[in-house]
BAVEXPA-854497 format. One record per residue (C-alpha): residue number from 1; residue in three letters; x, z, y. Coordinates in steps of 0.5 Angstrom, whole numbers, padded with zeros to 4 digits. Last residue first. Example, Ala and Ser with C-alpha at 12.3 -4.5 7.8 and 13.67 -1.06 7.14 Angstrom:
@resi->2 | resn->SER | x->0027 | z->0014 | y->-0002
@resi->1 | resn->ALA | x->0025 | z->0016 | y->-0009
This chain:
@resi->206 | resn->UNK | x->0010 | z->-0005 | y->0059
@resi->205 | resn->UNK | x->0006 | z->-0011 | y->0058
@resi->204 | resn->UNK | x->-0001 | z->-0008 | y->0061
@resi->203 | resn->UNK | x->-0004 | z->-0013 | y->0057
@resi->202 | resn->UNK | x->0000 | z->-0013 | y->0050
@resi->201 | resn->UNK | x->0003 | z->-0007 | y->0051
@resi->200 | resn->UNK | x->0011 | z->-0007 | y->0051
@resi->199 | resn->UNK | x->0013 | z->-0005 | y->0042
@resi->198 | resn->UNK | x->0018 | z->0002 | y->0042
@resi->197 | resn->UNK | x->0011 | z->0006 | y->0039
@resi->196 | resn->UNK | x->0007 | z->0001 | y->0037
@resi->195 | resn->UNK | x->0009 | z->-0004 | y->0032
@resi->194 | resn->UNK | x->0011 | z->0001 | y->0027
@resi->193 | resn->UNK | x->0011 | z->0000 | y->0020
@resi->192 | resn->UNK | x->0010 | z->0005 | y->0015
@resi->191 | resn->UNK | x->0014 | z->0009 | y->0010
@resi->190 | resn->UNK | x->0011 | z->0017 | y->0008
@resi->189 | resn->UNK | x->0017 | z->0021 | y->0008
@resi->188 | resn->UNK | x->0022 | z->0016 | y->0011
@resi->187 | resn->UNK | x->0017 | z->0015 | y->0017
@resi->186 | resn->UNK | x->0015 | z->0022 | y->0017
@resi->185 | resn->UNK | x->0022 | z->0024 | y->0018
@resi->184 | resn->UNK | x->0024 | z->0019 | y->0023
@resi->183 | resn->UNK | x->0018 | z->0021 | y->0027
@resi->182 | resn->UNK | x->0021 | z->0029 | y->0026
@resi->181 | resn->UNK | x->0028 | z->0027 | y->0029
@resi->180 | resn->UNK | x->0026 | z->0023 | y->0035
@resi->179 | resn->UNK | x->0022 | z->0029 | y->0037
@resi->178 | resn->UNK | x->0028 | z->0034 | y->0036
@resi->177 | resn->UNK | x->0032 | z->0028 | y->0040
@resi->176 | resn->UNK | x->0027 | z->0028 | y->0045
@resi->175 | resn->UNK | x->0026 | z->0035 | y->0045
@resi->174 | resn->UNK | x->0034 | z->0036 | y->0047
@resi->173 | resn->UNK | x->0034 | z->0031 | y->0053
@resi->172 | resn->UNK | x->0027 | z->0035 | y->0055
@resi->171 | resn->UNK | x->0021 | z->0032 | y->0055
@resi->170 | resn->UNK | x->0016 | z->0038 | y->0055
@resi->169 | resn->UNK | x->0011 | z->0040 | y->0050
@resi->168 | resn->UNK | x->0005 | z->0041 | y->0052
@resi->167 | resn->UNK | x->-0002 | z->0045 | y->0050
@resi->166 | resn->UNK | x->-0008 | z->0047 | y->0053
@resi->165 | resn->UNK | x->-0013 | z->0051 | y->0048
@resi->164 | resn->UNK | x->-0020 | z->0049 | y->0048
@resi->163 | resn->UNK | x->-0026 | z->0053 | y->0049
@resi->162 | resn->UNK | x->-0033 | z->0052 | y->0045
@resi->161 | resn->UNK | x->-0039 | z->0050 | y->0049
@resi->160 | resn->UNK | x->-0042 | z->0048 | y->0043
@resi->159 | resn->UNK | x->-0044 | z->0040 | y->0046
@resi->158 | resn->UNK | x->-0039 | z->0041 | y->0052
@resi->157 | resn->UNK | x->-0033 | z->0042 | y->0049
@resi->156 | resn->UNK | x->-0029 | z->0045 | y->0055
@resi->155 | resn->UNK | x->-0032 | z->0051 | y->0055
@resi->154 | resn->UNK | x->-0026 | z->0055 | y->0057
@resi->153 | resn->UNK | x->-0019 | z->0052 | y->0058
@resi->152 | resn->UNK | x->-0015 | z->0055 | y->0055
@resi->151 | resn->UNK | x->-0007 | z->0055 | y->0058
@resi->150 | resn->UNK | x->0000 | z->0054 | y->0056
@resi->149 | resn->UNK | x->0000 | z->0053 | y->0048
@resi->148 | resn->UNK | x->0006 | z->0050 | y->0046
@resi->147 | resn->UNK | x->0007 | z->0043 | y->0043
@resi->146 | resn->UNK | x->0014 | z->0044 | y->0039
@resi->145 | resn->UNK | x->0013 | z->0038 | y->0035
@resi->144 | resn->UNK | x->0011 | z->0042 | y->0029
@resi->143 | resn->UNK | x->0006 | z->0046 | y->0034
@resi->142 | resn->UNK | x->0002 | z->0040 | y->0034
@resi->141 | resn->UNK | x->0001 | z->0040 | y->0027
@resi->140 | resn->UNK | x->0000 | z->0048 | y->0027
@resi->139 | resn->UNK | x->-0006 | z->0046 | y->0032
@resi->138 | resn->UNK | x->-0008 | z->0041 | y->0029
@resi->137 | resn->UNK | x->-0010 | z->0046 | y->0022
@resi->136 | resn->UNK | x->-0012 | z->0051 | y->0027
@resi->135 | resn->UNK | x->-0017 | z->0048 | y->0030
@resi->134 | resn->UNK | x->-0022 | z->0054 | y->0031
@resi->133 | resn->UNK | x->-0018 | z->0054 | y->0039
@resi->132 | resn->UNK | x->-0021 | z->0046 | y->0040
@resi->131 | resn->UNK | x->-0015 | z->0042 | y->0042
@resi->130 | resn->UNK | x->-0013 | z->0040 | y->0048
@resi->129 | resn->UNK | x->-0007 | z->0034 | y->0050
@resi->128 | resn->UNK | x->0000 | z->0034 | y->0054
@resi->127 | resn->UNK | x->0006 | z->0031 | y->0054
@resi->126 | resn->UNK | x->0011 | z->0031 | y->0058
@resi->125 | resn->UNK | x->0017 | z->0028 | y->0062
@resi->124 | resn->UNK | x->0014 | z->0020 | y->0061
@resi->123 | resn->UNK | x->0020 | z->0016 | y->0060
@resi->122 | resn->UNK | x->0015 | z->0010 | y->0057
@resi->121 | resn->UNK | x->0020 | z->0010 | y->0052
@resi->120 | resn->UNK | x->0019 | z->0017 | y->0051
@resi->119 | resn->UNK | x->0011 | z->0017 | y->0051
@resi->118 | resn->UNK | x->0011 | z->0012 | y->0046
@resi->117 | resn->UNK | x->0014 | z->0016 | y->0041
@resi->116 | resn->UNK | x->0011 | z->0022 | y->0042
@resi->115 | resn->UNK | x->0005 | z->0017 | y->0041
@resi->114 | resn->UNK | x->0008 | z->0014 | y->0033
@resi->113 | resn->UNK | x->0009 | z->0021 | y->0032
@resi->112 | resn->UNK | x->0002 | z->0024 | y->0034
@resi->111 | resn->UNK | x->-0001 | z->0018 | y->0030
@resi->110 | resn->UNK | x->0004 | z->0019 | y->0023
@resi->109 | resn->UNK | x->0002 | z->0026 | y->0024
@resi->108 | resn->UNK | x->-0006 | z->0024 | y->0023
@resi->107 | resn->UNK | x->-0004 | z->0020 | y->0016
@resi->106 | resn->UNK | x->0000 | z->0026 | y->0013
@resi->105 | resn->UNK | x->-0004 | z->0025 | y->0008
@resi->104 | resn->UNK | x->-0009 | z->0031 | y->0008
@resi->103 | resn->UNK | x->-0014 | z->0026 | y->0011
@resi->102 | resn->UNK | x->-0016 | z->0020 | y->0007
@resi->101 | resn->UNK | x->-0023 | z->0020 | y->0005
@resi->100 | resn->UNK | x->-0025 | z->0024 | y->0013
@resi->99 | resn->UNK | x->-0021 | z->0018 | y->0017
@resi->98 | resn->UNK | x->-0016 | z->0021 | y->0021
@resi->97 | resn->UNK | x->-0016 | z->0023 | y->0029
@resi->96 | resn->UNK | x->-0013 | z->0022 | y->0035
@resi->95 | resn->UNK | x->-0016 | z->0024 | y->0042
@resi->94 | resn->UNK | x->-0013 | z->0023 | y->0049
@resi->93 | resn->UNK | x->-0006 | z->0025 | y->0048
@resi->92 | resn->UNK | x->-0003 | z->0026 | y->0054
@resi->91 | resn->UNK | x->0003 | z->0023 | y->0057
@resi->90 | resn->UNK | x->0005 | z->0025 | y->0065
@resi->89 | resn->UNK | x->0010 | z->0023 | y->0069
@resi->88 | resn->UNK | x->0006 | z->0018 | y->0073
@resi->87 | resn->UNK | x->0000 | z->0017 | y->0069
@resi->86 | resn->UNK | x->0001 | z->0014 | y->0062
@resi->85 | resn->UNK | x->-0006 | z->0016 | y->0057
@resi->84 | resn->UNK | x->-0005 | z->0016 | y->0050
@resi->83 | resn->UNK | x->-0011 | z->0015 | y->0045
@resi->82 | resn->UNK | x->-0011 | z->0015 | y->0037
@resi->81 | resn->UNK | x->-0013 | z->0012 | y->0031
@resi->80 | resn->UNK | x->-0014 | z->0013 | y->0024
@resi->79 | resn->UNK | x->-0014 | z->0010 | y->0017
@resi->78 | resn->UNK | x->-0017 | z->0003 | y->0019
@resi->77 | resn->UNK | x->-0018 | z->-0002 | y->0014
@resi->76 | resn->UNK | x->-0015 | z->-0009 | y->0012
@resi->75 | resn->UNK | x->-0018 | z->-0012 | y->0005
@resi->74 | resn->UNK | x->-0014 | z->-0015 | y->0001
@resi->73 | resn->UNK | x->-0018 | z->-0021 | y->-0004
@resi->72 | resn->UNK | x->-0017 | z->-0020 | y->-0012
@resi->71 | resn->UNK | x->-0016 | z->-0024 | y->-0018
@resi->70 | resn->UNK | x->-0010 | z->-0028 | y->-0018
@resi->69 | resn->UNK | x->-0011 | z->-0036 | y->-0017
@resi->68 | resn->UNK | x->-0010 | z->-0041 | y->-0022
@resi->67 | resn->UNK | x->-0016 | z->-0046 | y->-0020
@resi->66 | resn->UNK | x->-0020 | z->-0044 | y->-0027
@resi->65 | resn->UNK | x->-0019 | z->-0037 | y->-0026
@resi->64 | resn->UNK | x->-0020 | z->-0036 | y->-0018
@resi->63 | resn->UNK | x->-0027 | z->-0040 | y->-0021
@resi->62 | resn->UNK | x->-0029 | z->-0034 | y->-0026
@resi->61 | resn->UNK | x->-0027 | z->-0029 | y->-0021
@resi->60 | resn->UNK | x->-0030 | z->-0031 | y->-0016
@resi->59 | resn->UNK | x->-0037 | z->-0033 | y->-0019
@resi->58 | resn->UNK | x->-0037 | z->-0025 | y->-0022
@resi->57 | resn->UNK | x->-0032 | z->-0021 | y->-0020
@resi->56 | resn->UNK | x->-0026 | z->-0021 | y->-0016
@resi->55 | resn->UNK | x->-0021 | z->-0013 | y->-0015
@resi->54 | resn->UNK | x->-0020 | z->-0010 | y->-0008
@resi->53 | resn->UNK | x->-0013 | z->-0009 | y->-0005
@resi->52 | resn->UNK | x->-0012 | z->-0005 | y->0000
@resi->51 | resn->UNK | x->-0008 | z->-0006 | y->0006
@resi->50 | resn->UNK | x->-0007 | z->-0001 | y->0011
@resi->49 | resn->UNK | x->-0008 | z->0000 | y->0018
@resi->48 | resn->UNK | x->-0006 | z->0007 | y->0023
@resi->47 | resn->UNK | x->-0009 | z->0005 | y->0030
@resi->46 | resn->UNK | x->-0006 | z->0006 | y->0037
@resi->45 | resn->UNK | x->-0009 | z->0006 | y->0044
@resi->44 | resn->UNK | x->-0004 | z->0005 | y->0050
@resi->43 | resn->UNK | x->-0008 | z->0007 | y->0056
@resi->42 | resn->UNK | x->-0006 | z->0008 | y->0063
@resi->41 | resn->UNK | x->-0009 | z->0001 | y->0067
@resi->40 | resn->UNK | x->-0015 | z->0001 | y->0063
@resi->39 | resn->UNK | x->-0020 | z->-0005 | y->0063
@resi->38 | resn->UNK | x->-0019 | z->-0008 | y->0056
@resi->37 | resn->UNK | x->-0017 | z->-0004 | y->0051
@resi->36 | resn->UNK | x->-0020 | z->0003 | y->0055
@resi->35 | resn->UNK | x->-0025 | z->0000 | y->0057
@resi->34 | resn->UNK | x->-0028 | z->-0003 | y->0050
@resi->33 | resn->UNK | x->-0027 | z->0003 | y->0047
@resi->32 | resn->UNK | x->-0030 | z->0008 | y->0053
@resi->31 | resn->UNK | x->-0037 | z->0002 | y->0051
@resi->30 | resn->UNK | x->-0036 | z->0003 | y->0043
@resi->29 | resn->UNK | x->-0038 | z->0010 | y->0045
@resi->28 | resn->UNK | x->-0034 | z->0016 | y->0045
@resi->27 | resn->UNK | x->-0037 | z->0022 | y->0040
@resi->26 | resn->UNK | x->-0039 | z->0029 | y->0043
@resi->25 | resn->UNK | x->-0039 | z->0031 | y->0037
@resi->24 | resn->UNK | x->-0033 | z->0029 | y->0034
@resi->23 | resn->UNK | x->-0030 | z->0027 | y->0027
@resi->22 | resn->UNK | x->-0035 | z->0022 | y->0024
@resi->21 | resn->UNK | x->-0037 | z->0020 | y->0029
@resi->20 | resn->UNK | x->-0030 | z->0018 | y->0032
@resi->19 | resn->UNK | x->-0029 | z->0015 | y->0024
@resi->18 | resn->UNK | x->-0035 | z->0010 | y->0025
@resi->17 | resn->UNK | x->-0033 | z->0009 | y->0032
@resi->16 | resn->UNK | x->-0026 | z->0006 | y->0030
@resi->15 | resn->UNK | x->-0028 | z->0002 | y->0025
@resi->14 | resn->UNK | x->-0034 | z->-0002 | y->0029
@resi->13 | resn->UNK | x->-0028 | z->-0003 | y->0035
@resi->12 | resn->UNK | x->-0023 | z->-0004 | y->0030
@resi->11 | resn->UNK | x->-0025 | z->-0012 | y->0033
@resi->10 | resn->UNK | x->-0023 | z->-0010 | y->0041
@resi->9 | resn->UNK | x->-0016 | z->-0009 | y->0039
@resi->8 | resn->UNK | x->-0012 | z->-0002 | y->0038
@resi->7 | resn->UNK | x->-0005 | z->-0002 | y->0038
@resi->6 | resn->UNK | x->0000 | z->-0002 | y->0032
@resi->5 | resn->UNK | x->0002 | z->0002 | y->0026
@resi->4 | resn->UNK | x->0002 | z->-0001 | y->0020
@resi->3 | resn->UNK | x->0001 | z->0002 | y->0013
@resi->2 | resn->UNK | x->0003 | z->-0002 | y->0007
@resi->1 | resn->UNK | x->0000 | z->0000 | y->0000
């Protein structure tokens, strides 16, 4: 199975809202998408994709047969995706999030990690982003990747009114090279190819 990192295009619309709903409430609409693709100056959407291989049946499979062909078509799916926001020196992670039948496979930390990267070759000088304070599986993720928690922001979920931690990580030279350090660990833990991180965006060409 290969699994691609790389920008967000307005055909993973569907995908994404479909894993958006069902990992938030409230949920962005296909419209935010839309506008963060096409109209945004400051974003750089991202998705996770693999290739899965499903099997012939039927007709196909009986003519694949008879002209020599293997049975099976590939399939693109989408395993997650995330947001960054570049505003003069600040990178926030907007939202990220893993399709619920592939969570627990480090699919989410590649994400983050293929973010943080982004944001140091955009040269931004922090990273900020904000999680529910019952989120301790991200939070433990996110404090893997030296993000510190600097302030709550109280009722900041609107539809439970639920708190959210404010947590950053500073871009230090030395945080760069730990950060640096755990992409290239994720990356030879779980291979993927990345045409986003280190890649110019496609509109904003930067």
């Amino acid at each position: 199975m290969t699994l691609t990192l790389r920008y967000m295009h307005n055909a993973d619309i569907p995908e994404v809202v479909s894993i958006e709903q069902a990992s938030f409430r409230p949920a962005w609409s296909s419209d935010s998408y839309r506008f963060e693709i096409n109209r945004s100056q400051c974003s750089y959407m991202v998705v996770l994709e693999t290739a899965i291989e499903q099997p012939t049946t039927g007709l196909r499979r009986l003519i694949n047969r008879v002209r020599g062909k293997e049975n099976g078509t590939v399939k693109n799916a989408l395993l997650g995706f995330g947001g960054l926001w570049k505003i003069e020196d600040e990178a926030h992670v907007s939202t990220i999030a893993s399709h619920p039948a592939y969570r627990g496979k480090s699919y989410g930390e590649i994400l983050l990690a293929g973010m943080i990267r982004r944001a140091i070759d955009l040269e931004a000088g922090y990273i900020v982003l904000e999680v529910r304070v019952s989120n301790t599986v991200a939070q433990n993720l996110y404090h893997k990747y030296h993000f510190d928690i600097v302030d709550i922001k109280r009722g900041y979920y609107q539809n439970d009114n639920e708190d959210a931690y404010d947590m950053r990580v500073e871009l230090t030279p030395a945080n760069r090279q730990k950060l640096l350090g755990l992409y290239a660990a994720i990356q030879q833990k779980v291979p993927f190819v990345d045409s986003y991180s280190m890649v110019k965006h496609p509109r904003l060409n930067r």
